[in-house]
C-alpha positions as CSV (number, residue, x, y, z in Angstrom):
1,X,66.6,163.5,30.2
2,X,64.7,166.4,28.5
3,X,64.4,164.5,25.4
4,X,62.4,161.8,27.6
5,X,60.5,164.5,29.4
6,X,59.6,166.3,26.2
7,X,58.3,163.0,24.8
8,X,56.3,162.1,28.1
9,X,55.1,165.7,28.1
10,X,53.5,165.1,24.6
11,X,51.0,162.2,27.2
12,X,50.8,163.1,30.8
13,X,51.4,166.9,30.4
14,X,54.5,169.5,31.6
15,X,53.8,169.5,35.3
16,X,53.3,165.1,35.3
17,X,56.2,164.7,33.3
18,X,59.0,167.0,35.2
19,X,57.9,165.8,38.5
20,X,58.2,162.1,37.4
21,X,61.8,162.2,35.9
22,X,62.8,165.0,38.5
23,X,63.6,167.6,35.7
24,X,62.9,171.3,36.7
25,X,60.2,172.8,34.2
26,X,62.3,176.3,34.0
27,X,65.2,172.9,32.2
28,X,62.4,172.4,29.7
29,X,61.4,175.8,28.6
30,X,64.8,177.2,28.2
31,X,65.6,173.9,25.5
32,X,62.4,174.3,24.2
33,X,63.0,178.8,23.6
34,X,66.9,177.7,22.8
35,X,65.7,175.3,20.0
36,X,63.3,177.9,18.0
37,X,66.0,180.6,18.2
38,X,67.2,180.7,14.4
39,X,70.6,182.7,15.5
40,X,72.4,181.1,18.3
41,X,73.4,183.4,21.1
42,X,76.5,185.8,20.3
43,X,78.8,185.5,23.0
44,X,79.7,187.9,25.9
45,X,81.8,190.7,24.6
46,X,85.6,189.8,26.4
47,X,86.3,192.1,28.9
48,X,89.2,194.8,28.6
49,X,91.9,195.0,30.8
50,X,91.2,198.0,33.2
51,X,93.9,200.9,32.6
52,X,94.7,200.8,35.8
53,X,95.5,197.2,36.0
54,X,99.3,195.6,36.4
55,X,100.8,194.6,33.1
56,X,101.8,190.9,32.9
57,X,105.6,191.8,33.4
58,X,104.5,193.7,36.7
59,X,102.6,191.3,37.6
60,X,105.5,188.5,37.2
61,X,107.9,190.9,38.8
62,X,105.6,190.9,42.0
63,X,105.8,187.2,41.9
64,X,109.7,187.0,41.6
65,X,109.9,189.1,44.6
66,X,106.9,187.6,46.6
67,X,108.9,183.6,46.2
68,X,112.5,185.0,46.5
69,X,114.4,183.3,49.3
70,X,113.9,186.9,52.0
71,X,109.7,186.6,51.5
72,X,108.9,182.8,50.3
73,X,108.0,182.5,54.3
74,X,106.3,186.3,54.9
75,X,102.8,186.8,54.0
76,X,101.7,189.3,51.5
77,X,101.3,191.9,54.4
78,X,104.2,191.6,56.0
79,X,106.0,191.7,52.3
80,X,104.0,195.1,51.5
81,X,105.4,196.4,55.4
82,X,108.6,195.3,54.7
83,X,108.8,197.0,50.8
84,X,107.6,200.2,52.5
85,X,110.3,200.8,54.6
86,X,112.7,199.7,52.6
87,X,111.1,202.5,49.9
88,X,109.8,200.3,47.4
89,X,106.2,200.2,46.2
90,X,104.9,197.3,44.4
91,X,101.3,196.9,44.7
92,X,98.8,196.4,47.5
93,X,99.0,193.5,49.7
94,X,95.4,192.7,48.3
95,X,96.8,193.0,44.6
96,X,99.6,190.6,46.1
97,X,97.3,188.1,47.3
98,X,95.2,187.9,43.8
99,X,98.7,187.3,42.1
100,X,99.6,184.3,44.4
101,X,95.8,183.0,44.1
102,X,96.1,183.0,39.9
103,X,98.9,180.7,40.2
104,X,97.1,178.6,42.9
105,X,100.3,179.1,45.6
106,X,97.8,180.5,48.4
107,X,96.7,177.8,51.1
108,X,96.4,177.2,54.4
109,X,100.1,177.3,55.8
110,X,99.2,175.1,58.9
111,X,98.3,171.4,58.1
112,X,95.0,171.2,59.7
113,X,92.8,168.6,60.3
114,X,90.7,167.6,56.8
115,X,87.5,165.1,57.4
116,X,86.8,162.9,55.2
117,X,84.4,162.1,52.9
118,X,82.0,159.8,54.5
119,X,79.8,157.4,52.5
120,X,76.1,158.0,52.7
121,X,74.1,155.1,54.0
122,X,71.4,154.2,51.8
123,X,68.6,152.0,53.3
124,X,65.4,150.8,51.8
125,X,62.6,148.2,53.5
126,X,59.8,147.4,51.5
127,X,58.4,145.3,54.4
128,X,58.6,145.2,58.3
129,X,61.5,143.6,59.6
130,X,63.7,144.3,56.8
131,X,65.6,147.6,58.4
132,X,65.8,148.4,62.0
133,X,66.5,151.9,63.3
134,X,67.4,152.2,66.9
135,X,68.8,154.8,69.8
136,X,69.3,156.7,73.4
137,X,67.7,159.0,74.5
138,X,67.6,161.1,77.9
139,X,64.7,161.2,80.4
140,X,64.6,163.8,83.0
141,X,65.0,162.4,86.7
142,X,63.9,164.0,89.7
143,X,66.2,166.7,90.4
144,X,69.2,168.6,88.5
145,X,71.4,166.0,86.6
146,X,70.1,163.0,86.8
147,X,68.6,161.1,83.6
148,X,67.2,157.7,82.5
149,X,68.2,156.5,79.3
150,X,65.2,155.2,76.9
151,X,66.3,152.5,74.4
152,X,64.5,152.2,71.2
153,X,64.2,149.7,68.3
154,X,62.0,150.9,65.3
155,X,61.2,149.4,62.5
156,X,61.5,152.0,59.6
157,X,58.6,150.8,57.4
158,X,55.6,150.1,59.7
159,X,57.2,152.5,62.7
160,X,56.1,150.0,65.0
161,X,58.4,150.2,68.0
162,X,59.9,146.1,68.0
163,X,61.5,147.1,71.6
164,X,62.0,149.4,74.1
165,X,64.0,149.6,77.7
166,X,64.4,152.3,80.2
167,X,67.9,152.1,82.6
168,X,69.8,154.3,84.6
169,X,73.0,153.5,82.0
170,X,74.1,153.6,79.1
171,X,75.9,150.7,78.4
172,X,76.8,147.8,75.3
173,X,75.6,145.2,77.1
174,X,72.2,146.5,77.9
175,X,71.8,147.1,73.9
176,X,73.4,143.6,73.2
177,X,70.7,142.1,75.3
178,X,68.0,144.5,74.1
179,X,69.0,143.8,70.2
180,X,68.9,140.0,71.0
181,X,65.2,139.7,72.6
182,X,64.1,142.0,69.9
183,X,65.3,139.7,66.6
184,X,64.2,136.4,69.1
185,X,60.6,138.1,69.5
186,X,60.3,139.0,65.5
187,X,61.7,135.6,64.2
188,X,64.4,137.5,62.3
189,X,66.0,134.9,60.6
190,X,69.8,135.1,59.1
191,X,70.8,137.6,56.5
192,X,66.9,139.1,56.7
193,X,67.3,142.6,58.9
194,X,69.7,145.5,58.7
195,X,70.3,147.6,61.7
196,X,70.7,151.5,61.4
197,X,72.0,153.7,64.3
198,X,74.4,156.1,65.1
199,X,78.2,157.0,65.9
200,X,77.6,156.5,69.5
201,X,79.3,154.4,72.4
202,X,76.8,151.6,72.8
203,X,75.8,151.6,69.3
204,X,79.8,150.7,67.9
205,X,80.7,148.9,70.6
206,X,82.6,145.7,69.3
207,X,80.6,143.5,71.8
208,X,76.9,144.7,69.6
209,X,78.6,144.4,66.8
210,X,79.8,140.7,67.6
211,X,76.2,139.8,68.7
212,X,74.9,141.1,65.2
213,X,77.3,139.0,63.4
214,X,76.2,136.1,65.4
215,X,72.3,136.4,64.7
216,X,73.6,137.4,60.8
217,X,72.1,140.9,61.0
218,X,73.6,143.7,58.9
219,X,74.5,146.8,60.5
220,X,74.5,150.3,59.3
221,X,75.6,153.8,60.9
222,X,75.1,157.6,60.2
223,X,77.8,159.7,59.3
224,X,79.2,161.9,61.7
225,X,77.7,164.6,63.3
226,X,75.0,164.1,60.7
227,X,71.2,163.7,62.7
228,X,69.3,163.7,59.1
229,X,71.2,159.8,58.6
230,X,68.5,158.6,61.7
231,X,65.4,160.2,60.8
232,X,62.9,157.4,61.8
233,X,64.4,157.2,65.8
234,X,64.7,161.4,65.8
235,X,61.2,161.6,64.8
236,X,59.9,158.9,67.2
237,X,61.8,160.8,70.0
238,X,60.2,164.0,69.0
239,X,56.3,162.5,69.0
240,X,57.3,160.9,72.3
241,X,58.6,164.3,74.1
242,X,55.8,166.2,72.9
243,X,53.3,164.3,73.7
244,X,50.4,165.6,75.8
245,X,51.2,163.5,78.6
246,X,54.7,163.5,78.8
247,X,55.9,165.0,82.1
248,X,58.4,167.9,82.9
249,X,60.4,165.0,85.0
250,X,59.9,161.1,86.2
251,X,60.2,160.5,89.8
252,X,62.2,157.2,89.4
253,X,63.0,154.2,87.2
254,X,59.6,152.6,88.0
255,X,57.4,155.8,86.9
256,X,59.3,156.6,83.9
257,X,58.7,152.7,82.6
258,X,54.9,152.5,83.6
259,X,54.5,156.1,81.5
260,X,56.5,154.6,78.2
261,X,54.5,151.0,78.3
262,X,50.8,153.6,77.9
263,X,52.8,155.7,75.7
264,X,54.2,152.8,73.9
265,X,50.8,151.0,73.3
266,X,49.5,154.1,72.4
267,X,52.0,154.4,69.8
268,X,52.2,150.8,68.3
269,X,48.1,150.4,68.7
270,X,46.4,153.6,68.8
271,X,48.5,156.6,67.0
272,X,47.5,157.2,63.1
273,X,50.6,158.0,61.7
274,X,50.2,160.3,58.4
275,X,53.0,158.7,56.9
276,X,51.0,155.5,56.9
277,X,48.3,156.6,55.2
278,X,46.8,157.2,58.6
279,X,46.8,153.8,59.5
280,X,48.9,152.6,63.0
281,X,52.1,150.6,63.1
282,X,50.7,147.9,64.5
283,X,48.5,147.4,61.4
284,X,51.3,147.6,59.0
285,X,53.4,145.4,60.6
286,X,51.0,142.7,60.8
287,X,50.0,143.2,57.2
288,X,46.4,144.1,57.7
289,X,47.2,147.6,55.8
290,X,45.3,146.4,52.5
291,X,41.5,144.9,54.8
292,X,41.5,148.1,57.0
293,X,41.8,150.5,53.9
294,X,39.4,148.4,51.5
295,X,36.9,149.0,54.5
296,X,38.0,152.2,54.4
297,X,36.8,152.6,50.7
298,X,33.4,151.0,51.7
299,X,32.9,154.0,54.0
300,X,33.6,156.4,51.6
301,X,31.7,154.9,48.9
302,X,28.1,154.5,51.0
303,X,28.8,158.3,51.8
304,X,29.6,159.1,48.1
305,X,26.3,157.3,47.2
306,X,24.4,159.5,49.7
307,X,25.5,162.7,48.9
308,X,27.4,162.8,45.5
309,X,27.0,166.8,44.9
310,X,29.4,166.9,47.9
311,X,32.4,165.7,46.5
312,X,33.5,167.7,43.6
313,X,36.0,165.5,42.6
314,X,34.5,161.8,42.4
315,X,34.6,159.3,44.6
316,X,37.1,159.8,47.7
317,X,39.9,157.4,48.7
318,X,41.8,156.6,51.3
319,X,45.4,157.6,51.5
320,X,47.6,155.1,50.1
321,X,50.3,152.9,52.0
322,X,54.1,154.0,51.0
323,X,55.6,150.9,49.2
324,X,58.6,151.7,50.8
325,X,60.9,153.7,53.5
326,X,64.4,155.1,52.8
327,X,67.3,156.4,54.6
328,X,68.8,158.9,51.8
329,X,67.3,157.9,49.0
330,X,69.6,158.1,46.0
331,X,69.7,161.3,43.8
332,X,68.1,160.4,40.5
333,X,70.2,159.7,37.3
334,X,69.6,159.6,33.5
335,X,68.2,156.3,33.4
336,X,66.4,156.4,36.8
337,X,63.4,159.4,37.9
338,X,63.3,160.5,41.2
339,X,62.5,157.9,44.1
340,X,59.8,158.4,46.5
341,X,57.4,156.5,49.1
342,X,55.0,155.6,46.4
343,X,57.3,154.7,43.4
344,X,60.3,152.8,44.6
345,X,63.2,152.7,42.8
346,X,65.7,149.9,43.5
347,X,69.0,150.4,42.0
348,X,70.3,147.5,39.8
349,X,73.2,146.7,42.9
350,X,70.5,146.1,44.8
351,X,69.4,142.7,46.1
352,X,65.5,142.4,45.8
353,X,63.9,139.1,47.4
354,X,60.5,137.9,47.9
355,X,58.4,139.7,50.9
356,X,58.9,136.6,53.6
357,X,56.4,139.0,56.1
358,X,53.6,138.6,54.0
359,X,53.2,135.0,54.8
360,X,52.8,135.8,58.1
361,X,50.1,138.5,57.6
362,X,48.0,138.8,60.4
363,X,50.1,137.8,63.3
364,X,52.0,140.8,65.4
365,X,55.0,139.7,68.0
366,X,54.6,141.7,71.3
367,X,57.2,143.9,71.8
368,X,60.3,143.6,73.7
369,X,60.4,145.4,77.1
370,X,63.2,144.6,79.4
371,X,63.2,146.3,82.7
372,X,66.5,147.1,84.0
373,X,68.5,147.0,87.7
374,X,71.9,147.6,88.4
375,X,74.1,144.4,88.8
376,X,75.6,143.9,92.1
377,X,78.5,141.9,91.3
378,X,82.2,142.6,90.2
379,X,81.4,142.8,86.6
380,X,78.4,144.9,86.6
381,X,77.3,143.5,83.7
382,X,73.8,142.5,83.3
383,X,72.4,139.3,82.2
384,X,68.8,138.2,80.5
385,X,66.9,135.9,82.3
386,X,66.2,132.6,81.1
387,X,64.7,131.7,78.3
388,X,63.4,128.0,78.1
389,X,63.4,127.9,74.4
390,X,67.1,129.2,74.0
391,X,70.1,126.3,72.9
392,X,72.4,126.0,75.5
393,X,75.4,125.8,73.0
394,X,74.6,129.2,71.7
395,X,71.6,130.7,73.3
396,X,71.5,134.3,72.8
397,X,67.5,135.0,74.0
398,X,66.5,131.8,72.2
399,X,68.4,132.4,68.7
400,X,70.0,129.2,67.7
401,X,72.4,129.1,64.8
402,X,70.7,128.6,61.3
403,X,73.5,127.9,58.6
404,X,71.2,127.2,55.7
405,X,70.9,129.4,52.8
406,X,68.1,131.8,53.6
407,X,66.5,134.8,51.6
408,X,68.6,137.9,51.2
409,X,66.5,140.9,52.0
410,X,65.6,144.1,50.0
411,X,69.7,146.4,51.4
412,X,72.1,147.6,50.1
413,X,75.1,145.2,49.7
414,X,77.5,145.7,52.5
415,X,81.5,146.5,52.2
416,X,83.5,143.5,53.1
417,X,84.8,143.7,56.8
418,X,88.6,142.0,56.6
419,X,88.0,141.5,60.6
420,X,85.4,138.9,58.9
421,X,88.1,136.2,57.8
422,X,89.6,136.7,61.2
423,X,88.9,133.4,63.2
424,X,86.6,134.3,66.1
425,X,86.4,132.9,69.6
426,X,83.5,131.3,70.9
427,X,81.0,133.1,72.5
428,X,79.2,131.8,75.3
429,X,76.1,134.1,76.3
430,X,74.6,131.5,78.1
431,X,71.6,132.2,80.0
432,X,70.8,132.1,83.8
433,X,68.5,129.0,84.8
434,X,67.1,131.4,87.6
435,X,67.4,135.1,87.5
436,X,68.9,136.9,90.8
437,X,66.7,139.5,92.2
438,X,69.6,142.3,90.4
439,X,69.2,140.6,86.8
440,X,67.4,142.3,83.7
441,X,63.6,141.2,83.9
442,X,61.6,140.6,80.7
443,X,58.2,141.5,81.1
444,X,55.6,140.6,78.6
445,X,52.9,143.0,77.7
446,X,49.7,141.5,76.7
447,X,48.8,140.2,73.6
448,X,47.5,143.2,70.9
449,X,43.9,143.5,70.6
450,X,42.8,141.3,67.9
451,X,40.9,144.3,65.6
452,X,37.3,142.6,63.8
453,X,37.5,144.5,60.5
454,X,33.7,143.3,59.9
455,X,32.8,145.2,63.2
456,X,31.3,148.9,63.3
């Protein structure tokens, strides 16, 4: 890797080469001062044995006594204790313990609990609708101990919020039915989306993770007690909560939605996000990213034309459009530099596919909003209102089955489930023909406004 920087260095310069290949410059200098030293180093004088130090026969008598049958079960300072009054003098208990700790015989005596190594989850979208991030999060209700919970589906490359519900639960079968009108209002198709979330009840339930087998959609969690494996739906939460308008507490279910669908439309429509090259999620995720930053560039050429003394440093662009988002990117290698939102780079065990979003540039699904009331019945499990376009084999918020051979998207592949070869039971989600008054309601928002890029 120096080699390679040294020889890019030779080009770009020091500073363009180390960041690109992810080499530290101090790396650089210290081969570059090691290789026009004639003499190589001498090496560090060996230390002498203090005076004052236990000679190797002490120190295997201390040994001999500390793992005879009357101390292998005492620690050191109850050894040292028990030499004292017995009149003996060996060492210190500390001198004990470094003995022990040469011959690697010191550990924990109890068998505690040891976690395991959890595997990092590694996601990368190059286009919307390729990776999903969603989660809970708590509203504050009228009084003392009493929250809404605010579902939320992101979509980690144009952060344009696919779906959102507010409830008075937190519940599997509210996300099951969230996750389903979501994919049915994007057209994800079969092996296309991977979902990210985290370790909690809803999110591992077996029921969601039945329903994302069914619509072929990949899931994906966070390790443990690890917030850094979510970053998209932690951030979201965080612009939400301290937002200008966000109040100290919602008076009921009803106030708490009719705030989120303004915030919400704000968000998708209105907010510049700087890690979109101030641009909103709704424009990246109906591919008008490129026409609205080529206008852009118009602007800033006209006022480059007018006053050219003004900008030092040529004419001005807009920022730039990440190519991708990841969830941990990997560490760089040897053969790989460092990967980052405007140089991608895929590992070979990576599937890469053709963008499938692009052909649908310019058109932007509404997003899901379900509105939630408790279920009377037995069960109290909710059901989604009818939908006229769903199969009634397998209607799951009108997904039918699709068992053609479609495109693979842009993840990481996933580790094979042996539940998978299990045969499954059917699964009837079938959908009521008229919604009781206690049923999950889908409203629609309106359409997005149509944006004339030739306008202003």
């Amino acid at each position: 890797m120096i080699e390679t920087a040294e020889r890019l260095a030779e080009a770009q310069g020091v500073t363009v080469a180390c960041t690109a290949l992810g080499v530290p410059r101090s790396s650089l200098y210290r081969e570059r001062l090691a290789a026009t030293m004639v003499d190589p180093p001498a090496e560090p004088p060996v230390r002498p044995a203090p005076p004052r130090a236990l000679s190797p026969m002490e120190q295997e008598r201390v040994r001999e006594v500390l793992n005879s049958e009357r101390f292998q079960d005492q620690a050191p300072r109850e050894v040292y204790a028990q030499l004292l009054d017995d009149e003996q003098y060996l060492c210190s208990w500390r001198t004990m313990y470094r003995i022990l700790e040469q011959h690697d015989e010191v550990r924990e005596r109890r068998n505690q609990l040891r976690h395991p190594v959890y595997a990092k989850p590694e996601l990368l979208a190059t286009s919307p609708n390729q990776v999903w991030s969603w989660d809970i999060s708590k509203l504050r209700g009228p009084s003392k101990g009493i929250y809404y919970c605010l579902y939320v589906i992101v979509d980690i490359f144009s952060r344009y919020v696919v779906a959102w519900m507010i409830a008075e639960v937190e519940t599997a079968e509210l996300a099951e039915q969230l996750i389903a009108e979501a994919c049915a209002r994007q057209g994800v198709q079969r092996a296309q989306l991977t979902i990210h979330a985290d370790n909690g009840s809803p999110m591992v339930a077996k029921s969601v993770a039945t329903l994302l087998a069914d619509l072929g959609v990949a899931k994906s969690h966070s390790r443990p007690h690890v917030s850094n494996d979510n970053p998209y739906s932690e951030a979201q939460f965080k612009t939400l909560k301290y937002h200008p308008d966000y109040p100290e507490r919602f008076g009921s279910v009803p106030d708490a939605r009719s705030w989120a669908r303004t915030f919400f439309h704000w968000y998708n429509h209105e907010h510049h996000h700087t890690g979109l090259g101030l641009l909103t999620p709704a424009d990246v995720h109906a591919g008008q990213a490129e026409a609205i930053r080529q206008k852009r560039q118009a602007v800033l050429q006209r006022a480059f034309d007018a006053h050219p003394e003004r900008f030092v440093n040529g004419v001005p662009r807009p920022d730039e459009l990440p190519q991708a988002a990841w969830i941990n990117p990997p560490k760089p290698t040897a053969d790989q530099p460092a990967a980052g939102p405007e140089h991608p780079v895929v590992p070979a065990e990576w599937v890469t596919v053709a963008d499938t979003h692009r052909a649908n540039a310019g058109t932007l699904a509404s997003p899901a909003i379900l509105s939630y009331t408790p279920s009377g019945g037995t069960e109290g499990r909710a059901t989604l209102r009818s939908d006229l376009s769903a199969d009634p084999v397998d209607s799951v918020a009108g997904q039918s089955r699709v068992d053609a051979a479609l495109p693979v998207p842009c993840q990481k592949a996933q580790p094979h489930c042996p539940e998978s070869d299990k045969p499954k039971p059917t699964v009837q989600r079938t959908l009521l023909k008229s919604a009781p008054t206690d049923s999950i309601s889908i409203s629609t928002p309106p359409q997005p406004n149509t944006r004339t890029l030739n306008s202003r």
